[in-house]
C-alpha positions in Angstrom: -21.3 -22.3 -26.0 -17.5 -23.5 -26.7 -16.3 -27.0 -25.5 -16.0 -27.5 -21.7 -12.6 -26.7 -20.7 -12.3 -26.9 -17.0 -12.7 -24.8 -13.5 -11.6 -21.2 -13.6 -11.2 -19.4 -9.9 -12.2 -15.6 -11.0 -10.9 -12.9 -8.7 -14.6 -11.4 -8.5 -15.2 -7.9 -7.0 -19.0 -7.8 -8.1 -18.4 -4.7 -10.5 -19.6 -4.5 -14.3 -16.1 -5.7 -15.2 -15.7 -8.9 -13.9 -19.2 -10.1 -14.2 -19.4 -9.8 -17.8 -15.8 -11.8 -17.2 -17.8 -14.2 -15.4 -20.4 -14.6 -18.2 -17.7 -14.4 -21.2 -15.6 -17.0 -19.4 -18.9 -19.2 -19.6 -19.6 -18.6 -22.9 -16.1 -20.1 -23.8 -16.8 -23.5 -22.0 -15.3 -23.0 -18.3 -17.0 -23.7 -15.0 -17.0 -20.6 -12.9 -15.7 -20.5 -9.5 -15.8 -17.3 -8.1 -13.4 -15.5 -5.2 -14.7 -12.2 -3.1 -12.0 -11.4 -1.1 -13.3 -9.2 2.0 -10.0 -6.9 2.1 -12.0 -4.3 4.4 -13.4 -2.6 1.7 -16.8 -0.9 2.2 -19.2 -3.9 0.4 -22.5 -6.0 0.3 -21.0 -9.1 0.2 -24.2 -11.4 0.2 -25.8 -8.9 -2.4 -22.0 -10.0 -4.2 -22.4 -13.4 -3.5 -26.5 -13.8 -4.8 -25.4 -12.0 -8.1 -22.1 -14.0 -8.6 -24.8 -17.4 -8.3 -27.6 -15.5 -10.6 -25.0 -15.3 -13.3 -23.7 -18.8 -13.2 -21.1 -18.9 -10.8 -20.7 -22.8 -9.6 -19.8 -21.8 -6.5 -18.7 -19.0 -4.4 -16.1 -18.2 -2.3 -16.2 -15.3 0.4 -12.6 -14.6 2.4 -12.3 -12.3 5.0 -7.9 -11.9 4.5 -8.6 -8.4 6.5 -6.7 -9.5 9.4 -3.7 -11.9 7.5 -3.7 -8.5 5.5 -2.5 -6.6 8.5 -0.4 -8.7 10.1 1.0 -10.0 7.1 1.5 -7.4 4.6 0.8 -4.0 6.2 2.6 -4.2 9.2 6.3 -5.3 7.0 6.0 -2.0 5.4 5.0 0.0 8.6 8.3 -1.6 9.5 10.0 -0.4 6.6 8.7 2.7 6.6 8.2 1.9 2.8 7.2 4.8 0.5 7.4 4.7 -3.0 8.8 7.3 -5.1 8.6 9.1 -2.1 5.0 9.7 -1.5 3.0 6.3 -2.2 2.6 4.0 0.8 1.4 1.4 -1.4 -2.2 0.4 -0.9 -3.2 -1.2 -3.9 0.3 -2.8 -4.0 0.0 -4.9 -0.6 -3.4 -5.6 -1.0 -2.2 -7.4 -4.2 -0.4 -10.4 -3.0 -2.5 -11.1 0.2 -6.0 -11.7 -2.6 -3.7 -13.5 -4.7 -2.5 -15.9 -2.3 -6.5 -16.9 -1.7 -6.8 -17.4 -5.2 -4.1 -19.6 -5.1 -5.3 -22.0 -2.4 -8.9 -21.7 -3.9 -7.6 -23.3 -7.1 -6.1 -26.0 -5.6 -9.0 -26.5 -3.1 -10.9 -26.9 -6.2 -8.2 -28.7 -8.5 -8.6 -26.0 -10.6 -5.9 -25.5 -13.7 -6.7 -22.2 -14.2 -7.4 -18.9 -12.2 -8.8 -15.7 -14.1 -8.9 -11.8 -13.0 -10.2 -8.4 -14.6 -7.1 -6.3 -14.4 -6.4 -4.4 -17.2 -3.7 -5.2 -19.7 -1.7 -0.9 -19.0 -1.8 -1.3 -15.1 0.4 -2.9 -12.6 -2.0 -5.1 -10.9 -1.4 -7.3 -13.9 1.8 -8.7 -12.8 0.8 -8.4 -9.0 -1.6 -11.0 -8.9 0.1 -13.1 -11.9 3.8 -13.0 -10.7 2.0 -14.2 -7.0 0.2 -16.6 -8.7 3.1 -18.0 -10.2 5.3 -18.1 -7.5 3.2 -19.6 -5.2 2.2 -22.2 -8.1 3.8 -22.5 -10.9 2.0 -25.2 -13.3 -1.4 -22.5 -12.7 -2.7 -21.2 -15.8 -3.8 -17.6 -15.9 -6.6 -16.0 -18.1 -6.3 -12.8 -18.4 -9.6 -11.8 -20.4 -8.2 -7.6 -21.3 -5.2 -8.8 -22.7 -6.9 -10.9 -25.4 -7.4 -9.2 -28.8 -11.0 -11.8 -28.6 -12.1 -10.1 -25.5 -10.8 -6.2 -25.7 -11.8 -6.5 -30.0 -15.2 -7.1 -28.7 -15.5 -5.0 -26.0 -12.9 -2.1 -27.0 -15.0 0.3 -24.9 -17.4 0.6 -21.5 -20.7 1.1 -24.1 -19.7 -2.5 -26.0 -19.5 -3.8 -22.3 -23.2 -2.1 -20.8 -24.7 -3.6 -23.8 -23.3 -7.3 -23.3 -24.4 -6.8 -19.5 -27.8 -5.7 -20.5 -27.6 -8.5 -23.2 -26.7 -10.9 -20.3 -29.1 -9.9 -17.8 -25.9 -8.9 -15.9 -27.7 -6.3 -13.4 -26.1 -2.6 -14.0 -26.4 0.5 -12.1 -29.0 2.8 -13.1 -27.5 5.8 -12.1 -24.2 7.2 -13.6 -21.1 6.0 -12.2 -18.4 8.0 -11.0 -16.2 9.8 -14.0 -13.3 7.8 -12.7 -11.8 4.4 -11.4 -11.7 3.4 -7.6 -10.2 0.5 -5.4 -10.8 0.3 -2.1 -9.0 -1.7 0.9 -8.5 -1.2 4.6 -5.0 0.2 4.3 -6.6 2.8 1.3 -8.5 3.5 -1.5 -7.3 4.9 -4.8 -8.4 6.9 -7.4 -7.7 7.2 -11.4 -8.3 7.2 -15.3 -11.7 9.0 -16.4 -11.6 12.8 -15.7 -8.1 11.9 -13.5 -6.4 10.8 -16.9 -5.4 15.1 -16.8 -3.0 15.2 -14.8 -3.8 19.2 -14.4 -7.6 18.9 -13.7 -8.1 19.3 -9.6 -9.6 16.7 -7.8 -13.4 17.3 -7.3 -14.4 18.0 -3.9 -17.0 14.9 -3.9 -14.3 12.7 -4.3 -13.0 12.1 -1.3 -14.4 8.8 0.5 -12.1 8.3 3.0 -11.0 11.7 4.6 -12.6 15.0 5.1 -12.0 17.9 3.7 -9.0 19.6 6.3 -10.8 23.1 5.7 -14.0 21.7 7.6 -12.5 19.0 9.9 -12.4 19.7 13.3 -10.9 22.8 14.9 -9.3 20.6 18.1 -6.6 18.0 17.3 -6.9 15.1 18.6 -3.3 13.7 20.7 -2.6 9.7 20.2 -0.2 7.8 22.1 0.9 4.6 19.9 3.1 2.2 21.3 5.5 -0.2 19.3 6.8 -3.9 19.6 9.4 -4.9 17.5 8.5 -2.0 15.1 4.8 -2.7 14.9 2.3 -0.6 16.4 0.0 -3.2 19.6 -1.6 -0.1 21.3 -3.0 3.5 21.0 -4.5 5.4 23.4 -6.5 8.6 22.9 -5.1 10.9 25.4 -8.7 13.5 25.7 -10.8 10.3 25.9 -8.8 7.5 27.3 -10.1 5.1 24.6 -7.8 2.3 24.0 -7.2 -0.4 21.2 -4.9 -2.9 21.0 -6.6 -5.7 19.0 -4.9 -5.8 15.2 -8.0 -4.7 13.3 -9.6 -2.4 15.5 -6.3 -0.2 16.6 -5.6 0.2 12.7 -9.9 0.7 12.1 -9.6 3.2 15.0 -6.7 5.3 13.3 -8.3 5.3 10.4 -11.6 6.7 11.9 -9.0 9.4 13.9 -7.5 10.5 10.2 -10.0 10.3 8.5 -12.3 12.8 10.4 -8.7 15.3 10.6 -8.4 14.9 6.7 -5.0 13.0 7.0 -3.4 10.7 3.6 -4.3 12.3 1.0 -2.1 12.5 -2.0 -2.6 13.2 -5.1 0.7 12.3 -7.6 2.3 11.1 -11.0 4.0 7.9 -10.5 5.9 5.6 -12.7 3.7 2.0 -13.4 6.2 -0.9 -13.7 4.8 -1.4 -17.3 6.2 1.9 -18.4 4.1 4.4 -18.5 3.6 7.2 -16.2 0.3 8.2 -14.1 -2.1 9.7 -12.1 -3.2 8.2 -9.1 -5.0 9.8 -6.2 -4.8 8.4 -2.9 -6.4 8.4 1.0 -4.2 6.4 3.0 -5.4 7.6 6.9 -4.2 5.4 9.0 -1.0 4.4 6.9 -0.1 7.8 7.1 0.0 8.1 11.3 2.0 5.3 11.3 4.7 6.2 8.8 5.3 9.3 10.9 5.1 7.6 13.9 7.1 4.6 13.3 9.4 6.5 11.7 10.1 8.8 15.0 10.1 6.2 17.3 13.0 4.3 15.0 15.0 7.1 14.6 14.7 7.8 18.8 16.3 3.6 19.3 18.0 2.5 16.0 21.9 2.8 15.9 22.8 5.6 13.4 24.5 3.3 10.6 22.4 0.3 10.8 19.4 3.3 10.2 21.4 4.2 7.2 21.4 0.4 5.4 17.8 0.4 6.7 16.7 2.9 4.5 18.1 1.4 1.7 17.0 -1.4 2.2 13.4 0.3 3.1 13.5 1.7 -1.1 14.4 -1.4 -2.5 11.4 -3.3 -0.4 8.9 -0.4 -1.6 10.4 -0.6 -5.7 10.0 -4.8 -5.0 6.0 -4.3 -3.7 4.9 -1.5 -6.1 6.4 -4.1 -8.9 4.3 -7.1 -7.8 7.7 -9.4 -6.6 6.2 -9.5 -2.8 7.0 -13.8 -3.1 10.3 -13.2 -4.8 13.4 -14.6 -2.7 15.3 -10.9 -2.6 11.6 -9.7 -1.3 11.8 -12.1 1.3 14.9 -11.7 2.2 14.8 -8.1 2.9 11.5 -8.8 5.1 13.8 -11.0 7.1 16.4 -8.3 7.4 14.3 -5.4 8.0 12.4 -7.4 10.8 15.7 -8.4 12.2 16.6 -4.4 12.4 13.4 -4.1 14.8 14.2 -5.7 17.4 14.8 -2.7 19.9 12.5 -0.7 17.7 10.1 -0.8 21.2 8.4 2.6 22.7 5.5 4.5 22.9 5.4 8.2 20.1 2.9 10.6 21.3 1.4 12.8 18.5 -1.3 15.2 17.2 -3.7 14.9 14.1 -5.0 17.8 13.1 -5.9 19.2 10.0 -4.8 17.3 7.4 -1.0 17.3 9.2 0.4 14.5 11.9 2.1 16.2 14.1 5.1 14.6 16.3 4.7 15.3 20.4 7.4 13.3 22.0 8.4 9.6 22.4 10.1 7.4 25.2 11.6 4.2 24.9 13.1 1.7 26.9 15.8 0.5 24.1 16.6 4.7 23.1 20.0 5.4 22.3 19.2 9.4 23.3 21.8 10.0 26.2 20.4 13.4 27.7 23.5 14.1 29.6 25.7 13.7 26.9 23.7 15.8 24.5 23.2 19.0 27.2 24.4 22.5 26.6 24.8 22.4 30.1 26.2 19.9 31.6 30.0 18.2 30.0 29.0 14.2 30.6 30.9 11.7 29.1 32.7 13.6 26.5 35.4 15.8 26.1 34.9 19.0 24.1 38.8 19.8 23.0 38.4 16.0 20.9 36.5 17.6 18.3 39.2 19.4 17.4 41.2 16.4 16.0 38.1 15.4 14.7 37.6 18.5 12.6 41.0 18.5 11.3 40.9 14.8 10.4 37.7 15.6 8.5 38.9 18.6 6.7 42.1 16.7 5.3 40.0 15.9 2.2 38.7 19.0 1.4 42.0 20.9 2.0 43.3 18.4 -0.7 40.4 18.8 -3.2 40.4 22.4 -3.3 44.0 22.9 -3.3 44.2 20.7 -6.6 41.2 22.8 -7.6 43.1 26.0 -7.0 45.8 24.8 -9.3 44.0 24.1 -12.1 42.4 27.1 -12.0 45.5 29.1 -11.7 46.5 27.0 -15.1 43.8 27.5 -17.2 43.5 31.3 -16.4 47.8 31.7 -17.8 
């Protein structure tokens, strides 16, 4: 056993990984505080909490962050409508910063210099938790056990860390795990390296945890009525049963339950990790996926045309800045601020229908909608006068008259 070198807060998920982190980061002299943060993941916590103890944890710290989660960190990218690299609505990426922050504030609850976690050294949740870390305090020391040659030279495979576990008396499970890597939260849970590490092999069918299969989900959709405030979904309604949530957690638990039987966020993609490298990830994001339609309908049905147009931009900066870990960086925050400012009338209610595997838009109605029904008819004039579009037109085609007279000219040239 090394010197004694001080408290360590471990980001502990009760896995193989981090409790032979636990017992290594004894070995080398630190007392062992460990953080399990309840995120809405599917878990035994007490079971999580007894083993953490059994291995030499001085204490241990349990934090629900499920709600702070919502509120906080999923409902800013509802708001967004924040998709990265088109398709990824960035589950593992929000969850990041919301445990990180715990970590934090466990640390200095504990006067702890350093805080330790069991991401790997070719993955993005690296910098997630560390730049967070950081930010929020900046004299914190992090151990990062997979990026030091003493801890991956000794365990440069999954065998070298079974045997220091059996070695240890670290409990492991006697049946085979699952050929590939899973992270689970209440926004999603994601999927990758082992048999995922070809990007051409198919996704077993026993995979899927979250969603059904859409070939066997039910044969009747079911219609949802959502209403927004500000951009962020307070009620849904279930229009065959009448049941009703409104609560934070249990209107996003609810959607989740509602996709998940109708086999709705799955994706399966190659994306670019911040590090570098390209990979595979597969994902089942069922609720996140209703409201991305939704919110996106209902903002389209109230938001002013331009200010949509800076929005979005805006919107694919915000999703680059999350996937990348930079959630506490001031241009982060300040396009938070900006993108909440451009929900204010954001406000109405988007009927829609989930059904296999597909989210399906009904109609909306809003109070703040900038649809004029009048002024769009086929038949009736309103407010507009139809021999003004003719100006319009010829204004507009000024520039392309120009440009492909010059064009004709050249051509005319080169062809003497």
């Amino acid at each position: 056993m090394s010197q004694p070198k001080g408290t360590v807060v471990l980001a502990y998920s009760g896995g193989l990984d981090t409790s032979c982190i636990l017992v290594w980061l004894k070995e080398q002299g630190y007392d062992v505080v460990a953080y399990l943060a309840n995120i809405g993941q599917k878990e035994d916590f007490e079971a999580a909490r007894k083993k953490a103890l059994a291995l030499g944890a001085k204490k241990v710290y349990i934090e629900d962050v499920s709600k702070e989660f919502v509120e906080e960190f999923i409902w800013p990218a509802v708001q967004a409508n924040a998709l990265y690299e088109d398709r990824y609505l960035l589950g593992t990426a929000l969850a990041r910063p919301c445990i990180a922050r715990k970590l934090v504030e466990i640390a200095q609850r504990e006067g702890a210099q350093y805080v330790a976690h069991g991401a790997t050294g070719k993955g993005n949740d690296q910098v997630r938790f560390e730049l967070t870390c950081y930010a929020l305090c900046p004299n914190i020391k992090v151990i990062a056990p997979w990026r030091l040659p003493q801890f991956y030279q000794r365990f440069p495979g999954r065998r070298e860390l079974m045997d220091y576990a059996k070695k240890h008396g670290i409990p492991v499970p006697v049946t085979p795990q699952t050929p590939w890597s899973m992270d689970e939260n209440l926004m999603h849970i994601s999927y990758e390296a082992g048999i995922l590490e070809n990007p051409k092999n198919q996704a077993p069918p026993g995979l899927y945890t979250k969603t059904r299969d859409p070939a066997t989900s039910p044969d009747t959709p079911d219609v949802l009525e959502i209403e927004f405030e500000r951009g962020v979904p307070v009620k849904v309604t279930n229009a065959g049963d009448g049941a009703t949530h409104c609560s934070t957690l249990e209107l996003f638990t609810y959607l989740n339950d509602i996709a998940g039987k109708h086999g709705v966020g799955r994706i399966d993609i190659v994306e670019n990790r911040f590090v570098g490298m390209k990979s595979r990830g597969i994902y089942e994001t069922p609720a996140g996926t209703i409201l991305y339609h939704a919110h996106l309908d209902i903002e389209a049905f109230t938001m002013d045309r331009e200010v949509r147009k800076i929005k979005q931009g805006l919107a694919l900066k915000f999703s680059e800045l999350v996937y990348n870990g930079f959630w506490h960086s001031p241009e982060c925050e300040f396009l938070r601020q900006c993108i909440g400012r451009s929900q204010e009338a954001v406000v109405g209610t988007v009927r829609l229908s989930v059904f296999k595997g597909q989210v399906y838009i009904l109609g909306r109605e809003s109070p703040r909608s900038l649809y004029n029904e009048e002024l769009v008819s086929m038949n009736v004039q309103g407010d507009y006068e139809p021999a003004d579009a003719t100006g319009f037109i010829n204004i507009n085609s000024l520039r392309l008259k120009e440009y492909h007279r010059l064009q004709s000219k050249v051509t005319v040239k080169q062809d003497e």
